[in-house]
C-alpha positions in Angstrom: 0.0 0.0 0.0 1.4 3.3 -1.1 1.9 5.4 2.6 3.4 8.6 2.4 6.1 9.5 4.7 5.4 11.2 7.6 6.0 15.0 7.4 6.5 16.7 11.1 7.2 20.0 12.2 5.4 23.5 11.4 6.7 24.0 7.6 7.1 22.0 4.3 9.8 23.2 2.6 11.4 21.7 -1.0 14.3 19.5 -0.8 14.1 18.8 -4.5 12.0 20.1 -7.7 11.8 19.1 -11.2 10.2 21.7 -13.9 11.0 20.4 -17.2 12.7 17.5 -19.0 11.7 14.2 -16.6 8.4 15.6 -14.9 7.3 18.3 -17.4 3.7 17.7 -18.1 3.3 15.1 -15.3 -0.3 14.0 -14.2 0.0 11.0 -11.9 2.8 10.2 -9.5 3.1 7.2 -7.5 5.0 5.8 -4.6 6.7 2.4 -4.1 5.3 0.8 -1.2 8.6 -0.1 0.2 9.6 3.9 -0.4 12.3 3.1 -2.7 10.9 4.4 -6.1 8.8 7.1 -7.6 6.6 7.0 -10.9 6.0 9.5 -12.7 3.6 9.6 -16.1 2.1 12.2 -18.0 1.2 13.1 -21.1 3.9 12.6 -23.2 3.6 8.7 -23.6 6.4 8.5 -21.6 7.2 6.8 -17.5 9.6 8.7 -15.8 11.3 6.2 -13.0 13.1 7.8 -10.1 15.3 6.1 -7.1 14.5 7.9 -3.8 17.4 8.5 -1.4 16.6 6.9 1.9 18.7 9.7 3.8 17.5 12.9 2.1 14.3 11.9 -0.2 15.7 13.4 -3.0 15.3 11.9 -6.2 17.7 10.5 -9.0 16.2 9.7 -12.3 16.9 5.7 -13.3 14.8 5.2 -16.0 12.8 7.2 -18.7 10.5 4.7 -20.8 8.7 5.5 -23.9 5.5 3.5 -24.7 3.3 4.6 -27.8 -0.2 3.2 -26.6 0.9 5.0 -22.7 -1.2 8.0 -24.4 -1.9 10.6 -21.2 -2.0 8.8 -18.2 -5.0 9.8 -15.7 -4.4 7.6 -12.8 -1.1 5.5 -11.6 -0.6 2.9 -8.8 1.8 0.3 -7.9 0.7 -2.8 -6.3 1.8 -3.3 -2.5 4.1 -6.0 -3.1 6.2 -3.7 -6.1 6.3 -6.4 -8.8 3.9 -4.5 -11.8 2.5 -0.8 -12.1 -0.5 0.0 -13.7 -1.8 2.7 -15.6 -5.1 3.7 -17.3 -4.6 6.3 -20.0 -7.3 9.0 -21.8 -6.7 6.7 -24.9 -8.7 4.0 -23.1 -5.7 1.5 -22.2 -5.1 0.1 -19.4 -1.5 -1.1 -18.8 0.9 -3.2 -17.3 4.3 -2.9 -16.2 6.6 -5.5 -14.8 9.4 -4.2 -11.9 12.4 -5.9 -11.6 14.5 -5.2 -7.8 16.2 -2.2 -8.7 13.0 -0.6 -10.0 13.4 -0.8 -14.0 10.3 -1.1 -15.7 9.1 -3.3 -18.8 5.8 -3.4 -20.7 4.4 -6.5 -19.9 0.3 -6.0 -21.0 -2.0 -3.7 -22.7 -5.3 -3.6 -22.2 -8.2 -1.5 -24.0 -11.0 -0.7 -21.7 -12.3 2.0 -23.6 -11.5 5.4 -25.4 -12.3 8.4 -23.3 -11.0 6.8 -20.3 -10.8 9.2 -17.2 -11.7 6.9 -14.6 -10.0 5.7 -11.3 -7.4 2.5 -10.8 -7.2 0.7 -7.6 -5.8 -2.9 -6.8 -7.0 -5.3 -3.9 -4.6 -5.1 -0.7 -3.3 -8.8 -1.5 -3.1 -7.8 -4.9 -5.2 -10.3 -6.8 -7.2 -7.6 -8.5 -7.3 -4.6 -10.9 -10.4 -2.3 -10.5 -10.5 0.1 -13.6 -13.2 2.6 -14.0 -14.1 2.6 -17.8 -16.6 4.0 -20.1 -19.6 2.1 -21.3 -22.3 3.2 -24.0 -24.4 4.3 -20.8 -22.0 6.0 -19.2 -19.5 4.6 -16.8 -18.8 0.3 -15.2 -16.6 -0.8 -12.7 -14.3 -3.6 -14.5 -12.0 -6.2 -12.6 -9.2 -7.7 -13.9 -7.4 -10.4 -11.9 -3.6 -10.8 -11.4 -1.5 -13.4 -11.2 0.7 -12.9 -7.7 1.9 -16.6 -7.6 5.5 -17.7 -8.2 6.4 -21.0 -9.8 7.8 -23.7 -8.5 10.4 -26.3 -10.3 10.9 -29.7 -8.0 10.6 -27.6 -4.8 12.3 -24.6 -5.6 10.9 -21.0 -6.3 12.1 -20.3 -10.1 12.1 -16.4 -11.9 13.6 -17.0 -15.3 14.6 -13.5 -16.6 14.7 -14.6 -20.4 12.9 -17.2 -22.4 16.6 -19.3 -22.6 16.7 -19.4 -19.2 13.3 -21.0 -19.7 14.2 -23.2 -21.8 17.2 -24.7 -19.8 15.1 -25.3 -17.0 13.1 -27.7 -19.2 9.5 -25.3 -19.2 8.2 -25.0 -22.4 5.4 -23.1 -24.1 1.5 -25.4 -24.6 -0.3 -23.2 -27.4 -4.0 -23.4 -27.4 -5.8 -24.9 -30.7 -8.3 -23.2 -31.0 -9.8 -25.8 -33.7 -12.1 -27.7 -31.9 -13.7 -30.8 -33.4 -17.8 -30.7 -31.7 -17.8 -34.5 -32.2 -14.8 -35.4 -30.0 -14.8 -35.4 -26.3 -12.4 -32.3 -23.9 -10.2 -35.0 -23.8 -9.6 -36.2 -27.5 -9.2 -32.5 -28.5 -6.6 -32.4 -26.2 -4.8 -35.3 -28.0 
């Protein structure tokens, strides 16, 4: 769950600011739960990624990642146990990003809910699911999109392959889905 740090004493005052370049045009910023990492999107199509200095808070620029469906993003969050970050955009896409440990993002889904997006993006506190508010033709719907927060296992041991070799020398392999069915066989003879 993104908490903010606490803030004590009787004035706020700037340690840090950022006017053009990284967080020009900025609409969303979002805060790592663990208080390592700051998001920032906008409307530039672009994710600015930031490290966060545990001593000061100041903020050092890591990553800068250009999507062309990211569009101008209208709500950001990261889920509470910092693996993905989710956006919904104007354009009507929701998407995905995967986070590795030291923060670097990847597109990992897109996910069209809807042009004229401008609704709100929440996840479940375990994670599990994606609440998106979306446009419908009568005006606005709640949709939920469920997550995948499991690991996987290989004969008893917790496996994250970082490349599809890697895959591949662990002996997992990819089962496509025919999706030519033959009505007169059984589940199981389509299988085979």
């Amino acid at each position: 769950i993104n908490v903010a740090p606490e803030v004590k004493g009787h004035l706020l005052q700037e340690a840090d600011h950022f006017g053009t370049g990284s967080l020009a045009g900025a609409t969303e910023v979002a805060y790592s739960a663990d208080g390592k990492f700051v998001y920032a999107a906008g409307s530039n199509n672009t994710l600015s990624i930031f490290v966060v200095d545990a001593a000061t808070g100041l903020l050092s620029k890591t990553q800068e990642l250009a999507l062309a469906d990211l569009g101008t993003v209208n709500h950001l969050v990261v889920s509470s146990d910092g693996k993905s970050v989710y956006t919904i955009s104007s354009n009507g896409n929701l998407i995905q990003f995967s986070v590795d440990a030291a923060g670097k993002l990847s597109h990992a889904a897109t996910q069209s809910v809807g042009g004229g997006s401008t609704g709100g993006l929440a996840i479940s506190e375990d994670g599990t699911q994606v609440y998106v508010d979306a446009p419908n033709t009568f005006g606005r719907e709640a949709r939920v999109y469920s997550r995948d927060t499991g690991t996987v296992t290989l004969d008893g041991s917790d496996v994250a392959p970082a490349t599809v070799a890697e895959t591949q020398d662990l002996g997992i392999g990819t089962v496509y889905q025919e999706v030519n069915l033959l009505e007169n066989l059984t589940v199981a003879e389509n299988l085979f």
